[in-house]
C-alpha positions as CSV (number, residue, x, y, z in Angstrom):
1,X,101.7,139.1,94.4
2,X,100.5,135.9,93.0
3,X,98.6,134.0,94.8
4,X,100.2,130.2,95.4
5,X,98.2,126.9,93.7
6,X,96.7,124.2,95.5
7,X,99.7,122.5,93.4
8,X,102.5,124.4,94.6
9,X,101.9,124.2,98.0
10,X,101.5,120.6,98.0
11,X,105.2,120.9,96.0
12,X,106.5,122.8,98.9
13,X,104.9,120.2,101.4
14,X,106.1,117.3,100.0
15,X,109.6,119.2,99.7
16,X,109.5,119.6,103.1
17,X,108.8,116.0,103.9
18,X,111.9,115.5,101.7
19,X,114.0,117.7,103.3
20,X,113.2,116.0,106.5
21,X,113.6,112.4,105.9
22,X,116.7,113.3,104.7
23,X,118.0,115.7,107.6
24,X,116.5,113.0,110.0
25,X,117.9,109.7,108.0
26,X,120.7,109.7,111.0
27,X,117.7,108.7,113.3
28,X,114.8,106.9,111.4
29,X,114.5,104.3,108.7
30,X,113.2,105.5,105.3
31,X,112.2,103.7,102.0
32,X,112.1,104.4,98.4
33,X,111.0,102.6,95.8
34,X,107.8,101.9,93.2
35,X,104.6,101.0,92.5
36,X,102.4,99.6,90.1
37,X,98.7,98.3,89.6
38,X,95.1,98.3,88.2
39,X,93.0,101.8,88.1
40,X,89.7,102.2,88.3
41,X,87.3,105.1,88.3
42,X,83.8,106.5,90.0
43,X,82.2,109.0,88.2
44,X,79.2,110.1,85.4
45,X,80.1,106.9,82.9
46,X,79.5,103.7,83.3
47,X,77.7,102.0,85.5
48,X,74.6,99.7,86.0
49,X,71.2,99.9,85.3
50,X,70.1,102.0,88.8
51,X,71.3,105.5,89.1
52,X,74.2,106.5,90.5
53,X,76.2,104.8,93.8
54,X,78.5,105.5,95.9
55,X,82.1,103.9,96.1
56,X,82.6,100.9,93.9
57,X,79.0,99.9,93.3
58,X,79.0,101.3,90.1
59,X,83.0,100.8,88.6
60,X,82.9,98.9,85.3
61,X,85.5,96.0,85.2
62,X,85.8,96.2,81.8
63,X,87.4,99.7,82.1
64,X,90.0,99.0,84.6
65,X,93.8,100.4,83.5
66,X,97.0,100.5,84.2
67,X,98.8,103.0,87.4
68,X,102.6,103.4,88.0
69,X,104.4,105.4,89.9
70,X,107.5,106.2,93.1
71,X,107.6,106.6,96.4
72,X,109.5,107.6,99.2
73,X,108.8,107.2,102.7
74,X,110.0,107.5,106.2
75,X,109.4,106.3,109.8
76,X,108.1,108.0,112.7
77,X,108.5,106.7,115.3
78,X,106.8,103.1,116.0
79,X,103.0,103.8,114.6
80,X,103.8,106.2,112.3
81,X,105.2,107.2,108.9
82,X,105.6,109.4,106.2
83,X,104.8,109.0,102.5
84,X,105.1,111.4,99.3
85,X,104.0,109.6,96.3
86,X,104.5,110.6,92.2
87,X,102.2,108.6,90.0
88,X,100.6,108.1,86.3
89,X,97.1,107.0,86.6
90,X,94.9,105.8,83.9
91,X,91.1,106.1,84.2
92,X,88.4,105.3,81.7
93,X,84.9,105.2,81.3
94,X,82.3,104.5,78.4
95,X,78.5,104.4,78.2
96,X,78.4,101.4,75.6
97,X,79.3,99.4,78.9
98,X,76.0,100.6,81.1
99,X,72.9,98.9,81.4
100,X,71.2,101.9,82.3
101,X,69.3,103.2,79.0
102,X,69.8,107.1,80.0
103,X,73.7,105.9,80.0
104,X,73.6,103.8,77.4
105,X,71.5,106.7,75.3
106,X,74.0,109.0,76.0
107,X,76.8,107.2,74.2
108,X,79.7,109.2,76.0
109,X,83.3,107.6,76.4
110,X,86.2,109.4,77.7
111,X,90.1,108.2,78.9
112,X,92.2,110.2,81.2
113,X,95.9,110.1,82.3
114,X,96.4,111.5,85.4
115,X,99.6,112.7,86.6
116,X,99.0,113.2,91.0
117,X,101.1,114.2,93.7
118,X,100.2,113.0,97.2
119,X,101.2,112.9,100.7
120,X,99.8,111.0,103.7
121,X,100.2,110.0,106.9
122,X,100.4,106.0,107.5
123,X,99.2,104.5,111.3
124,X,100.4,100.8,111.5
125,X,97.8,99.7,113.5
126,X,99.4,95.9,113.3
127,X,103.3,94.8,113.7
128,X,105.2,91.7,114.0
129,X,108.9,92.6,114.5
130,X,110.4,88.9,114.0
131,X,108.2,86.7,111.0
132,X,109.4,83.5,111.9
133,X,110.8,84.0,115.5
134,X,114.3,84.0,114.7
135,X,115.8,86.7,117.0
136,X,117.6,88.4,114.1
137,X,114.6,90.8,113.2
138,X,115.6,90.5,109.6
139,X,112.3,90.3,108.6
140,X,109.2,92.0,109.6
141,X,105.3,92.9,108.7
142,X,103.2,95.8,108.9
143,X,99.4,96.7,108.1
144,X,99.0,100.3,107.7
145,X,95.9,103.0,107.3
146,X,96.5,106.2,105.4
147,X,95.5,109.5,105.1
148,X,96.6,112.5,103.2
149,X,96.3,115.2,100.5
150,X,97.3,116.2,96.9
151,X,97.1,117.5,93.4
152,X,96.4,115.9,90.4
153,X,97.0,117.1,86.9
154,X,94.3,115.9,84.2
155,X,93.2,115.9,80.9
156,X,90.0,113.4,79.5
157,X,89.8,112.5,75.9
158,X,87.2,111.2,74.1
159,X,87.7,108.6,71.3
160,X,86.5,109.7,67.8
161,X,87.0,108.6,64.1
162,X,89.8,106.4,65.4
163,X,91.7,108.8,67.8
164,X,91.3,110.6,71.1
165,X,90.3,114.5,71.2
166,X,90.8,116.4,73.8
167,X,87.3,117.4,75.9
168,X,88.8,120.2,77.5
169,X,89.4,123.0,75.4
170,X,86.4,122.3,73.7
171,X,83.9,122.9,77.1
172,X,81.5,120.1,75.8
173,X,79.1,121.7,78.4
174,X,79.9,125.5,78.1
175,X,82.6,125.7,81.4
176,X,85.7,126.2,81.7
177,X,87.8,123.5,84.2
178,X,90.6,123.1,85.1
179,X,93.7,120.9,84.6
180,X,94.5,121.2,88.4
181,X,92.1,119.9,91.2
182,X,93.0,118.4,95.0
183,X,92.6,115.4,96.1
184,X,92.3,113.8,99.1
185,X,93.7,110.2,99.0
186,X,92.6,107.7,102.1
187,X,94.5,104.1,101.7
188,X,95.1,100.8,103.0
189,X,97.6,97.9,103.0
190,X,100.6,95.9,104.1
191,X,104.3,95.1,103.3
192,X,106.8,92.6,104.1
193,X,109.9,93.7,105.4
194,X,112.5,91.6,104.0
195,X,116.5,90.8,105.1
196,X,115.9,94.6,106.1
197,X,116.8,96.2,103.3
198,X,114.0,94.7,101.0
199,X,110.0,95.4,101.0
200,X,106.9,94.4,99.3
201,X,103.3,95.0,99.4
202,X,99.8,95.8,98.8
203,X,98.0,99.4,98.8
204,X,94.7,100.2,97.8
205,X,94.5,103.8,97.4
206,X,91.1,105.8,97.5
207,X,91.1,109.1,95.4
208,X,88.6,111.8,96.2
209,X,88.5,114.7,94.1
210,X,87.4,118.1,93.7
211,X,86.8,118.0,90.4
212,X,83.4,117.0,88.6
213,X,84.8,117.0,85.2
214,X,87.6,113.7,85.1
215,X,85.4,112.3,82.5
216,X,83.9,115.8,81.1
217,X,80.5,115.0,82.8
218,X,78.8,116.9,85.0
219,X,75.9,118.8,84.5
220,X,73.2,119.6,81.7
221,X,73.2,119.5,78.2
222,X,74.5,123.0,76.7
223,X,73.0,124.8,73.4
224,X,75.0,123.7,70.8
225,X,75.1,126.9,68.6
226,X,76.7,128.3,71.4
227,X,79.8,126.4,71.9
228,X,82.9,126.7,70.7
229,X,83.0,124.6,67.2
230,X,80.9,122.0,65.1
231,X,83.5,118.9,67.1
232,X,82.5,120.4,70.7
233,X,78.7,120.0,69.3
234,X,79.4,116.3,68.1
235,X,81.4,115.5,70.9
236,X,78.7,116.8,73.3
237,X,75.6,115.1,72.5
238,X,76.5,111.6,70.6
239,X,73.6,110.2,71.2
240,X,72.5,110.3,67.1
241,X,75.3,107.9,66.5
242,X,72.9,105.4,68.0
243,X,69.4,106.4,66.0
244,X,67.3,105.9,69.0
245,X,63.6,106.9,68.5
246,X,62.5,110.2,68.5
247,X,61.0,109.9,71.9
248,X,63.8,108.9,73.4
249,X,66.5,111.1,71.9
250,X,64.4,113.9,73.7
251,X,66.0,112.6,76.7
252,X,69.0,114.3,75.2
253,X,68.2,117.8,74.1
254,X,70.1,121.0,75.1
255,X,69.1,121.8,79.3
256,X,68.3,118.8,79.6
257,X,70.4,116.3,82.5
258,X,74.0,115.0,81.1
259,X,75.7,115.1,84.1
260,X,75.3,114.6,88.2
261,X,76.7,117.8,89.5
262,X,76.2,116.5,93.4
263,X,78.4,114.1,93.4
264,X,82.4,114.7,92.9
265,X,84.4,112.1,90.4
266,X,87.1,110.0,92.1
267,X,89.5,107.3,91.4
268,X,90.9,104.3,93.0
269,X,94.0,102.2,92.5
270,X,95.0,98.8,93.8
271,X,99.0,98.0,93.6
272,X,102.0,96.1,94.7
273,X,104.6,97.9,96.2
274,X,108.0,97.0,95.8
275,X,111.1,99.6,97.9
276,X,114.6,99.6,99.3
277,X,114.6,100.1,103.2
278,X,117.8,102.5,104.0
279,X,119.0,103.3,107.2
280,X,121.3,105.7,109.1
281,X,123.3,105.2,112.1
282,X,122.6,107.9,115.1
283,X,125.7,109.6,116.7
284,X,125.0,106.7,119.8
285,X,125.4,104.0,117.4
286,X,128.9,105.6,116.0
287,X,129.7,106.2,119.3
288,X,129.0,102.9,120.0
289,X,131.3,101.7,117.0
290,X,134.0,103.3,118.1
291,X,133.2,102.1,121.7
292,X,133.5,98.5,120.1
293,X,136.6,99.3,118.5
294,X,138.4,100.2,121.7
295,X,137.7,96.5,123.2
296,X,141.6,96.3,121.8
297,X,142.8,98.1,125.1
298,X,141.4,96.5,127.7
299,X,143.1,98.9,130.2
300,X,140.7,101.5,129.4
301,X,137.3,98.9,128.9
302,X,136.6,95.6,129.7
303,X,134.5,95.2,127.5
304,X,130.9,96.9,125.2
305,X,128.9,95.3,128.3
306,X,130.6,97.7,131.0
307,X,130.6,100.8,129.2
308,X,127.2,103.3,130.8
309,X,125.4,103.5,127.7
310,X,126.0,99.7,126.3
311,X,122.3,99.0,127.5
312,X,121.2,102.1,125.2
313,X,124.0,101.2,122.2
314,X,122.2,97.6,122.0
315,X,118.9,98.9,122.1
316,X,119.6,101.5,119.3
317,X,121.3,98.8,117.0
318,X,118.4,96.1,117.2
319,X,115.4,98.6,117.6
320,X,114.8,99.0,113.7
Protein backbone atom coordinates (compact mmCIF):
# COMPACT_ATOMS: atom_id res chain seq x y z
CA UNK A 1 0.00 0.00 0.00
CA UNK A 2 1.24 3.37 -0.73
CA UNK A 3 2.48 5.22 1.66
CA UNK A 4 0.57 8.85 2.23
CA UNK A 5 2.65 12.34 1.36
CA UNK A 6 3.44 14.96 3.70
CA UNK A 7 0.97 16.75 1.15
CA UNK A 8 -1.94 14.52 1.33
CA UNK A 9 -2.14 14.42 4.83
CA UNK A 10 -2.04 18.04 5.28
CA UNK A 11 -5.09 17.79 2.44
CA UNK A 12 -6.91 15.51 4.71
CA UNK A 13 -6.20 17.87 7.75
CA UNK A 14 -7.22 20.80 6.35
CA UNK A 15 -10.38 18.88 5.02
CA UNK A 16 -11.06 18.01 8.33
CA UNK A 17 -10.87 21.57 9.59
CA UNK A 18 -13.37 22.15 6.75
CA UNK A 19 -15.66 19.70 7.60
CA UNK A 20 -15.71 21.04 11.06
CA UNK A 21 -16.26 24.67 10.69
CA UNK A 22 -18.92 23.76 8.66
CA UNK A 23 -20.70 21.00 10.98
CA UNK A 24 -20.01 23.47 13.88
CA UNK A 25 -21.10 27.00 11.95
CA UNK A 26 -24.58 26.53 14.14
CA UNK A 27 -22.24 27.36 17.15
CA UNK A 28 -19.18 29.47 16.27
CA UNK A 29 -18.35 32.35 13.99
CA UNK A 30 -16.18 31.62 10.85
CA UNK A 31 -14.62 33.83 8.15
CA UNK A 32 -13.59 33.55 4.56
CA UNK A 33 -12.02 35.68 2.51
CA UNK A 34 -8.37 36.85 0.86
CA UNK A 35 -5.10 37.93 1.05
CA UNK A 36 -2.60 39.68 -0.53
CA UNK A 37 1.02 41.22 -0.01
CA UNK A 38 4.86 41.48 -0.43
CA UNK A 39 7.14 38.15 -0.35
CA UNK A 40 10.37 37.85 0.59
CA UNK A 41 12.89 35.16 0.93
CA UNK A 42 16.01 33.72 3.27
CA UNK A 43 18.19 31.56 1.66
CA UNK A 44 21.84 30.86 -0.39
CA UNK A 45 21.35 34.33 -2.71
CA UNK A 46 21.59 37.43 -1.85
CA UNK A 47 22.65 38.94 0.90
CA UNK A 48 25.39 41.36 2.36
CA UNK A 49 28.87 41.41 2.50
CA UNK A 50 29.18 38.93 5.90
CA UNK A 51 28.24 35.40 5.55
CA UNK A 52 25.14 34.14 6.08
CA UNK A 53 22.32 35.38 8.93
CA UNK A 54 19.64 34.30 10.35
CA UNK A 55 15.95 35.70 9.76
CA UNK A 56 15.81 38.93 7.87
CA UNK A 57 19.37 40.10 8.28
CA UNK A 58 20.21 39.13 5.00
CA UNK A 59 16.68 39.55 2.66
CA UNK A 60 17.44 41.85 -0.37
CA UNK A 61 14.76 44.60 -0.81
CA UNK A 62 15.23 44.72 -4.14
CA UNK A 63 13.90 41.15 -4.64
CA UNK A 64 10.70 41.47 -2.78
CA UNK A 65 7.42 40.07 -4.89
CA UNK A 66 4.21 39.67 -4.98
CA UNK A 67 1.84 36.74 -2.58
CA UNK A 68 -1.93 36.18 -3.01
CA UNK A 69 -4.00 33.81 -1.75
CA UNK A 70 -7.69 32.57 0.47
CA UNK A 71 -8.57 31.79 3.56
CA UNK A 72 -11.06 30.38 5.73
CA UNK A 73 -11.22 30.44 9.31
CA UNK A 74 -13.21 29.68 12.36
CA UNK A 75 -13.54 30.53 16.14
CA UNK A 76 -12.93 28.59 19.04
CA UNK A 77 -13.94 29.57 21.55
CA UNK A 78 -12.76 33.09 22.96
CA UNK A 79 -8.70 32.80 22.56
CA UNK A 80 -8.78 30.60 19.92
CA UNK A 81 -9.23 29.89 16.16
CA UNK A 82 -8.79 27.98 13.25
CA UNK A 83 -7.16 28.85 9.94
CA UNK A 84 -6.53 26.87 6.48
CA UNK A 85 -4.87 28.94 4.09
CA UNK A 86 -4.28 28.46 -0.06
CA UNK A 87 -1.69 30.81 -1.47
CA UNK A 88 0.71 31.77 -4.56
CA UNK A 89 4.00 33.01 -3.37
CA UNK A 90 6.64 34.60 -5.30
CA UNK A 91 10.26 34.44 -4.10
CA UNK A 92 13.47 35.64 -5.71
CA UNK A 93 16.95 35.91 -5.22
CA UNK A 94 20.08 37.02 -7.36
CA UNK A 95 23.77 37.39 -6.63
CA UNK A 96 24.26 40.67 -8.78
CA UNK A 97 22.51 42.22 -5.60
CA UNK A 98 25.23 40.88 -2.85
CA UNK A 99 28.10 42.78 -1.65
CA UNK A 100 29.69 39.72 -0.58
CA UNK A 101 32.39 38.87 -3.51
CA UNK A 102 31.98 34.92 -3.00
CA UNK A 103 28.12 35.85 -3.82
CA UNK A 104 28.70 38.32 -6.13
CA UNK A 105 31.45 35.77 -7.92
CA UNK A 106 28.99 33.29 -8.03
CA UNK A 107 26.61 35.09 -10.36
CA UNK A 108 23.50 32.79 -9.51
CA UNK A 109 19.78 34.15 -9.88
CA UNK A 110 16.83 32.09 -9.44
CA UNK A 111 12.65 32.97 -9.15
CA UNK A 112 10.21 30.62 -7.61
CA UNK A 113 6.43 30.47 -7.51
CA UNK A 114 5.21 28.69 -4.77
CA UNK A 115 1.96 27.20 -4.52
CA UNK A 116 1.54 26.23 -0.18
CA UNK A 117 -1.07 24.89 1.83
CA UNK A 118 -1.12 25.71 5.51
CA UNK A 119 -2.96 25.38 8.66
CA UNK A 120 -2.45 27.01 12.12
CA UNK A 121 -3.70 27.58 15.14
CA UNK A 122 -4.31 31.45 16.09
CA UNK A 123 -4.18 32.60 20.22
CA UNK A 124 -5.69 36.19 20.41
CA UNK A 125 -3.73 37.24 23.10
CA UNK A 126 -5.47 40.92 22.92
CA UNK A 127 -9.44 41.78 22.42
CA UNK A 128 -11.50 44.71 22.53
CA UNK A 129 -15.16 43.62 22.02
CA UNK A 130 -16.83 47.27 21.52
CA UNK A 131 -14.11 49.85 19.45
CA UNK A 132 -15.68 52.89 20.27
CA UNK A 133 -17.88 51.97 23.39
CA UNK A 134 -21.08 51.92 21.71
CA UNK A 135 -22.94 48.93 23.28
CA UNK A 136 -23.85 47.38 19.96
CA UNK A 137 -20.52 45.27 19.58
CA UNK A 138 -20.69 45.93 15.89
CA UNK A 139 -17.23 46.41 15.79
CA UNK A 140 -14.36 44.76 17.29
CA UNK A 141 -10.27 44.19 17.31
CA UNK A 142 -8.08 41.31 17.79
CA UNK A 143 -4.18 40.71 17.83
CA UNK A 144 -3.41 37.21 17.24
CA UNK A 145 -0.15 34.76 17.26
CA UNK A 146 0.01 31.71 15.05
CA UNK A 147 1.25 28.50 14.70
CA UNK A 148 0.87 25.73 12.31
CA UNK A 149 2.00 23.32 9.48
CA UNK A 150 1.97 22.71 5.70
CA UNK A 151 3.07 21.81 2.23
CA UNK A 152 4.41 23.74 -0.33
CA UNK A 153 4.76 22.88 -3.94
CA UNK A 154 7.90 24.54 -5.84
CA UNK A 155 9.74 24.92 -8.71
CA UNK A 156 12.99 27.76 -9.03
CA UNK A 157 14.01 29.09 -12.34
CA UNK A 158 16.86 30.63 -13.37
CA UNK A 159 16.86 33.48 -15.93
CA UNK A 160 18.93 32.84 -19.12
CA UNK A 161 19.27 34.33 -22.74
CA UNK A 162 16.07 36.22 -21.90
CA UNK A 163 13.86 33.47 -20.27
CA UNK A 164 13.53 31.35 -17.21
CA UNK A 165 14.74 27.50 -17.27
CA UNK A 166 13.78 25.36 -15.00
CA UNK A 167 16.76 24.26 -12.23
CA UNK A 168 15.15 21.29 -11.36
CA UNK A 169 15.28 18.69 -13.82
CA UNK A 170 18.50 19.70 -14.59
CA UNK A 171 20.21 18.91 -10.77
CA UNK A 172 22.64 21.87 -11.12
CA UNK A 173 24.45 20.09 -8.18
CA UNK A 174 23.97 16.36 -9.10
CA UNK A 175 20.64 15.65 -6.53
CA UNK A 176 17.61 14.97 -7.08
CA UNK A 177 14.69 17.30 -4.94
CA UNK A 178 11.82 17.44 -4.74
CA UNK A 179 8.76 19.60 -5.74
CA UNK A 180 7.11 18.84 -2.27
CA UNK A 181 8.60 19.93 1.06
CA UNK A 182 6.75 20.89 4.68
CA UNK A 183 6.64 23.79 6.14
CA UNK A 184 6.15 25.02 9.26
CA UNK A 185 4.49 28.60 9.20
CA UNK A 186 4.64 30.81 12.66
CA UNK A 187 2.65 34.29 12.11
CA UNK A 188 1.55 37.45 13.56
CA UNK A 189 -1.08 40.14 13.19
CA UNK A 190 -4.40 41.84 13.75
CA UNK A 191 -7.87 42.64 12.12
CA UNK A 192 -10.66 44.87 12.57
CA UNK A 193 -13.94 43.54 12.88
CA UNK A 194 -16.26 45.58 11.15
CA UNK A 195 -20.42 46.07 11.24
CA UNK A 196 -19.82 42.23 11.98
CA UNK A 197 -19.87 40.88 8.95
CA UNK A 198 -16.79 42.83 7.59
CA UNK A 199 -12.80 42.33 8.53
CA UNK A 200 -9.54 43.65 7.75
CA UNK A 201 -6.01 43.13 8.58
CA UNK A 202 -2.44 42.62 8.85
CA UNK A 203 -0.39 39.11 8.89
CA UNK A 204 3.11 38.62 8.72
CA UNK A 205 3.68 35.07 8.08
CA UNK A 206 7.09 33.25 8.73
CA UNK A 207 7.79 30.22 6.46
CA UNK A 208 10.22 27.51 7.58
CA UNK A 209 11.02 24.92 5.31
CA UNK A 210 12.44 21.58 4.84
CA UNK A 211 13.81 22.11 1.80
CA UNK A 212 17.44 23.50 1.00
CA UNK A 213 16.88 23.79 -2.64
CA UNK A 214 13.96 26.93 -3.07
CA UNK A 215 16.70 28.68 -4.91
CA UNK A 216 18.69 25.41 -6.21
CA UNK A 217 21.56 26.25 -3.70
CA UNK A 218 22.80 24.21 -1.32
CA UNK A 219 25.81 22.44 -1.25
CA UNK A 220 29.15 22.08 -3.36
CA UNK A 221 30.02 22.58 -6.78
CA UNK A 222 29.43 19.22 -8.89
CA UNK A 223 31.78 17.87 -11.86
CA UNK A 224 30.33 19.21 -14.77
CA UNK A 225 30.99 16.24 -17.17
CA UNK A 226 28.91 14.48 -15.00
CA UNK A 227 25.65 16.20 -15.15
CA UNK A 228 22.97 15.82 -17.05
CA UNK A 229 23.56 18.28 -20.28
CA UNK A 230 25.93 21.23 -21.50
CA UNK A 231 22.64 23.93 -19.98
CA UNK A 232 22.89 22.14 -16.41
CA UNK A 233 26.88 22.87 -16.74
CA UNK A 234 26.22 26.64 -17.69
CA UNK A 235 23.56 27.03 -15.42
CA UNK A 236 25.67 25.55 -12.55
CA UNK A 237 28.76 27.55 -12.43
CA UNK A 238 28.08 31.17 -14.11
CA UNK A 239 30.59 32.57 -12.72
CA UNK A 240 32.69 33.01 -16.39
CA UNK A 241 29.97 35.30 -17.44
CA UNK A 242 31.73 37.74 -15.12
CA UNK A 243 35.63 37.17 -16.32
CA UNK A 244 36.95 37.39 -12.84
CA UNK A 245 40.72 36.62 -12.52
CA UNK A 246 42.01 33.44 -12.55
CA UNK A 247 42.65 33.41 -8.92
CA UNK A 248 39.52 34.07 -8.07
CA UNK A 249 37.42 31.93 -10.41
CA UNK A 250 39.26 29.09 -8.41
CA UNK A 251 36.83 29.96 -5.78
CA UNK A 252 34.44 28.33 -8.14
CA UNK A 253 35.72 25.03 -9.35
CA UNK A 254 33.91 21.57 -9.10
CA UNK A 255 33.85 20.40 -4.90
CA UNK A 256 34.38 23.41 -4.17
CA UNK A 257 31.50 25.50 -1.65
CA UNK A 258 28.23 26.70 -3.72
CA UNK A 259 25.90 26.22 -1.26
CA UNK A 260 25.22 26.27 2.81
CA UNK A 261 23.82 22.94 3.47
CA UNK A 262 23.28 23.79 7.51
CA UNK A 263 20.90 26.04 7.15
CA UNK A 264 17.24 25.34 5.64
CA UNK A 265 15.73 28.05 2.98
CA UNK A 266 12.58 29.84 4.16
CA UNK A 267 10.19 32.54 3.19
CA UNK A 268 8.20 35.19 4.61
CA UNK A 269 5.23 37.20 3.53
CA UNK A 270 3.68 40.43 4.94
CA UNK A 271 -0.17 41.06 3.82
CA UNK A 272 -3.48 42.72 4.31
CA UNK A 273 -6.27 40.58 4.97
CA UNK A 274 -9.52 41.34 3.79
CA UNK A 275 -12.82 38.42 4.88
CA UNK A 276 -16.55 38.10 5.36
CA UNK A 277 -17.46 37.18 8.98
CA UNK A 278 -20.63 34.54 8.80
CA UNK A 279 -22.47 33.36 11.51
CA UNK A 280 -24.95 30.67 12.59
CA UNK A 281 -27.63 30.66 15.02
CA UNK A 282 -27.51 27.77 17.82
CA UNK A 283 -30.80 25.71 18.44
CA UNK A 284 -31.01 28.25 21.85
CA UNK A 285 -31.08 31.21 19.71
CA UNK A 286 -33.97 29.58 17.38
CA UNK A 287 -35.52 28.57 20.27
CA UNK A 288 -35.26 31.88 21.44
CA UNK A 289 -36.79 33.24 18.07
CA UNK A 290 -39.56 31.46 18.36
CA UNK A 291 -39.77 32.30 22.14
CA UNK A 292 -39.92 35.95 20.87
CA UNK A 293 -42.48 35.20 18.40
CA UNK A 294 -44.98 33.89 21.04
CA UNK A 295 -44.88 37.46 23.02
CA UNK A 296 -48.36 37.63 20.67
CA UNK A 297 -50.17 35.36 23.42
CA UNK A 298 -49.53 36.79 26.41
CA UNK A 299 -51.60 34.01 28.18
CA UNK A 300 -48.87 31.62 27.75
CA UNK A 301 -45.65 34.40 28.31
CA UNK A 302 -45.42 37.66 29.60
CA UNK A 303 -42.90 38.44 28.05
CA UNK A 304 -38.80 37.13 26.58
CA UNK A 305 -37.61 38.48 30.15
CA UNK A 306 -39.80 35.77 32.14
CA UNK A 307 -39.14 32.84 30.10
CA UNK A 308 -36.04 30.31 32.25
CA UNK A 309 -33.55 30.59 29.69
CA UNK A 310 -34.05 34.47 28.58
CA UNK A 311 -30.82 35.19 30.64
CA UNK A 312 -29.03 32.44 28.44
CA UNK A 313 -31.01 33.49 24.92
CA UNK A 314 -29.54 37.23 25.51
CA UNK A 315 -26.22 36.05 26.33
CA UNK A 316 -26.00 33.72 23.16
CA UNK A 317 -27.33 36.63 20.86
CA UNK A 318 -24.83 39.38 22.02
CA UNK A 319 -21.76 36.99 22.86
CA UNK A 320 -20.29 37.10 19.24
Amino acid sequence: MKKPTLLSKVVLASGFLFMFSSSSKAQYLWDAGVHIGASNYLGDMGGNELTRRDFVADMKMAETKMSAGGFARYKINRNFSGIADLNWVRIAGDDKLSSNPGRNGRNLNFRNDIAELTVQGQFNFFTVYDLGHTYRYRNSFRAFVGLGIGAAYHSPKAYYNGDYVALRPLETEGVHYTKVTGVIPASAGFYFTLNKHYRIGYTMNWRTTFSDYLDDVSTVYADPSKLSSPLAAELANRSDELNLPTAFAENFTPGNKRGDPTHKDSYLTSTVDMSYVIRGHSSLIRGGDWIYNTQRHPSKYTGPSHHPHALLIRKHRYHW
